[in-house]
C-alpha positions as CSV (number, residue, x, y, z in Angstrom):
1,X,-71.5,-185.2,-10.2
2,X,-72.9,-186.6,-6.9
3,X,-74.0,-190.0,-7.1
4,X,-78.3,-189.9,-6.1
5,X,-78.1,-193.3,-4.8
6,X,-75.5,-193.5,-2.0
7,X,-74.4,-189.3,-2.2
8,X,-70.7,-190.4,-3.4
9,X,-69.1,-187.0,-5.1
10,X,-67.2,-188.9,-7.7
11,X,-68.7,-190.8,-10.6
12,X,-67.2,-191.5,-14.1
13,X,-68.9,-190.8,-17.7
14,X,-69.3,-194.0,-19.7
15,X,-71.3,-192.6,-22.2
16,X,-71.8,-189.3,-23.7
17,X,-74.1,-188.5,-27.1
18,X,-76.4,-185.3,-28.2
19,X,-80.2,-185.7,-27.8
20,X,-81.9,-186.1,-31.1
21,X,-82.4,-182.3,-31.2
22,X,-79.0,-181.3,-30.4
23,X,-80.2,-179.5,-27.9
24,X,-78.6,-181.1,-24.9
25,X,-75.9,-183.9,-24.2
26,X,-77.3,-187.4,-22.5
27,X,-74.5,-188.9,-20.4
28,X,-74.7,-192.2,-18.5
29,X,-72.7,-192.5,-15.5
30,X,-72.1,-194.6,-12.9
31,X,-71.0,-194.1,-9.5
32,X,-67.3,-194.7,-8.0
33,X,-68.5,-196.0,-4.8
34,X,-71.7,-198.4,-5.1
35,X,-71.7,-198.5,-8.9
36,X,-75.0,-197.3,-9.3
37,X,-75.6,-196.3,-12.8
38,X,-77.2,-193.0,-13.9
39,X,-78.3,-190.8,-16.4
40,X,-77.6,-187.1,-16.7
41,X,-78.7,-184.2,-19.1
42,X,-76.2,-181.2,-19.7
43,X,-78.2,-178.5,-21.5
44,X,-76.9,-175.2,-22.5
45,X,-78.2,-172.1,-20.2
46,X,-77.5,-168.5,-22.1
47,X,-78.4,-166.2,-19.1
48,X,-80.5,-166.3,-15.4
49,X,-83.9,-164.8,-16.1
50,X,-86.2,-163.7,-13.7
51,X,-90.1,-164.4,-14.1
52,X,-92.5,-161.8,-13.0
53,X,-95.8,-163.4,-11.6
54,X,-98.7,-161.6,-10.6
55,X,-98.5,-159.4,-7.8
56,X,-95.2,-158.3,-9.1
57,X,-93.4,-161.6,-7.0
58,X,-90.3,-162.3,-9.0
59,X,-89.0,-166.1,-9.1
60,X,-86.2,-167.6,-11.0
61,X,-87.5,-169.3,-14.2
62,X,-87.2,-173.1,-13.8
63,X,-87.4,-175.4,-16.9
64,X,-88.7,-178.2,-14.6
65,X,-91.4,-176.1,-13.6
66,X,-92.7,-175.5,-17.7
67,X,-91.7,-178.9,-18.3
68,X,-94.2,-180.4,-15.8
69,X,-97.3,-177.8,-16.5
70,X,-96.7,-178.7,-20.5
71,X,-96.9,-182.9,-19.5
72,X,-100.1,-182.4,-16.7
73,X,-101.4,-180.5,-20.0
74,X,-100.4,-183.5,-22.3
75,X,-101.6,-186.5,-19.7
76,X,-103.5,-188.8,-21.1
77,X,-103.0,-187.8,-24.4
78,X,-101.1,-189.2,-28.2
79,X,-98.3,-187.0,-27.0
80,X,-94.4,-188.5,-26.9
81,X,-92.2,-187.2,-24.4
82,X,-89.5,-186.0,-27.6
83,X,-92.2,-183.7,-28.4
84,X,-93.0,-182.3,-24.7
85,X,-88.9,-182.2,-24.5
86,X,-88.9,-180.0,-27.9
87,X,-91.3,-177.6,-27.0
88,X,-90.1,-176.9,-23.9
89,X,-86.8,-176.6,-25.0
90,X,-88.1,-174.2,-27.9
91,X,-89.7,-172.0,-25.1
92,X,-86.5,-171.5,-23.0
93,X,-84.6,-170.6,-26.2
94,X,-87.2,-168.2,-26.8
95,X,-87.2,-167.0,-23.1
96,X,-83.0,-167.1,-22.9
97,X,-82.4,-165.1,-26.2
98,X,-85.2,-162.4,-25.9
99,X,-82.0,-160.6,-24.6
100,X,-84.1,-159.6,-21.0
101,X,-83.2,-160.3,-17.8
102,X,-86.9,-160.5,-17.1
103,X,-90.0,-161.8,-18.6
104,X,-94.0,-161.5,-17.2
105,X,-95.2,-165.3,-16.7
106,X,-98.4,-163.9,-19.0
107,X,-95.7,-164.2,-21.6
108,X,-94.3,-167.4,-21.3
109,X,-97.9,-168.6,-20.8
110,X,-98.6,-167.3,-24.4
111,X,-95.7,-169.3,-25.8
112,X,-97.1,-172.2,-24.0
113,X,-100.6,-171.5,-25.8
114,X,-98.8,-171.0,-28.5
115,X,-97.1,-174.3,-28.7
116,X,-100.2,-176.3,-27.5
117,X,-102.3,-175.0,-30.1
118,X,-99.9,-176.6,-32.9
119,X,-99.2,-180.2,-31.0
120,X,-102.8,-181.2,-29.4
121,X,-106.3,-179.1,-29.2
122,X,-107.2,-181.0,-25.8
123,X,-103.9,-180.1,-23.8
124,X,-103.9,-176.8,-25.8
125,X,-108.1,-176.5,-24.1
126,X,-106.5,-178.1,-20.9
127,X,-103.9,-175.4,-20.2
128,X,-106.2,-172.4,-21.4
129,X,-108.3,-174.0,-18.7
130,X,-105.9,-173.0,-15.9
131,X,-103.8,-170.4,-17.0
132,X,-107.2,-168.2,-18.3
133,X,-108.7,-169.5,-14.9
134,X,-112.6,-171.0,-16.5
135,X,-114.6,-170.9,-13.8
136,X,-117.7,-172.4,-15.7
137,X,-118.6,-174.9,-18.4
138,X,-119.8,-172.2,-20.6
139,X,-116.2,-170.8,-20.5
140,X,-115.0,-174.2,-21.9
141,X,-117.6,-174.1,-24.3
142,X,-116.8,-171.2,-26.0
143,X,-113.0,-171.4,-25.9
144,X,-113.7,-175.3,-27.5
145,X,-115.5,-173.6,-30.3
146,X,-113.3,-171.0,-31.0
147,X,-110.3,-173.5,-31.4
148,X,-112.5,-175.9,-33.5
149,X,-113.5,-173.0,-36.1
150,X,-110.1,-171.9,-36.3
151,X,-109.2,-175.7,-36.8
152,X,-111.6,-175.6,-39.5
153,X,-110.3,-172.2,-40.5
154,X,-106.8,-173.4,-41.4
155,X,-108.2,-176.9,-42.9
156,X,-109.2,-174.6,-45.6
């Protein structure tokens, strides 16, 4: 592992445990050369898969790139990073064992609304926002009420 302070190709482990979902291993390194010290996430990756975007473009799919959509979604709000980390590692599960080399970004953006919907009604309104592109407050207002009667709904 390359060393992201001074570029130095060897560092050592020090430390190695599983995250608290067991979904990847946290390692704490440090560098050879300058002795920097560093942390590193080794997660498990079942197959490439190739996302489909609109206009039939076709880009690698990039957990970074859900990760960060998911937090701008979550700014702001009573949401801990464990839970962002969880979700998006649920999605890429999802996504790596569908057993398809390719998936249409439509349907990782429903897992995404899926996943909002159950951890936080603002970032669930927030990403709805963007990814059904609202162009007007009344748009807002109506999604807003349908996910506060369906709130109520499952209340009882």
């Amino acid at each position: 592992m390359r060393c992201p302070f001074c570029a130095f190709d060897d560092t050592q482990v020090k430390d190695s445990r599983p995250t608290e979902d067991s979904t990847s291993i946290r390692r704490r390194r440090q560098c050879s050369s300058c002795g920097a010290r560093f942390t590193t996430f080794e997660r498990v990756q079942l197959r490439e898969v190739t996302v489909v975007k609109s206009g039939d473009r076709r880009e690698a799919f990039e957990r970074a790139k859900l990760e960060q959509s998911i937090s701008l979604a979550c700014r702001k709000r009573d949401v801990s990073p464990e839970r962002i980390d969880q979700l998006v590692s649920g999605i890429q599960r999802q996504v790596e064992t569908a057993g398809e080399a390719e998936i249409a970004s439509q349907r990782i953006g429903e897992m995404v609304m899926d996943g909002l919907r159950q951890l936080d009604s603002v970032a669930y309104i927030r990403f709805a926002s963007v990814y059904r592109d609202f162009s007007e407050a009344r748009d807002f207002e109506e999604f807003a009420s349908t996910v506060q009667e369906a709130a109520a709904n499952e209340r009882g």
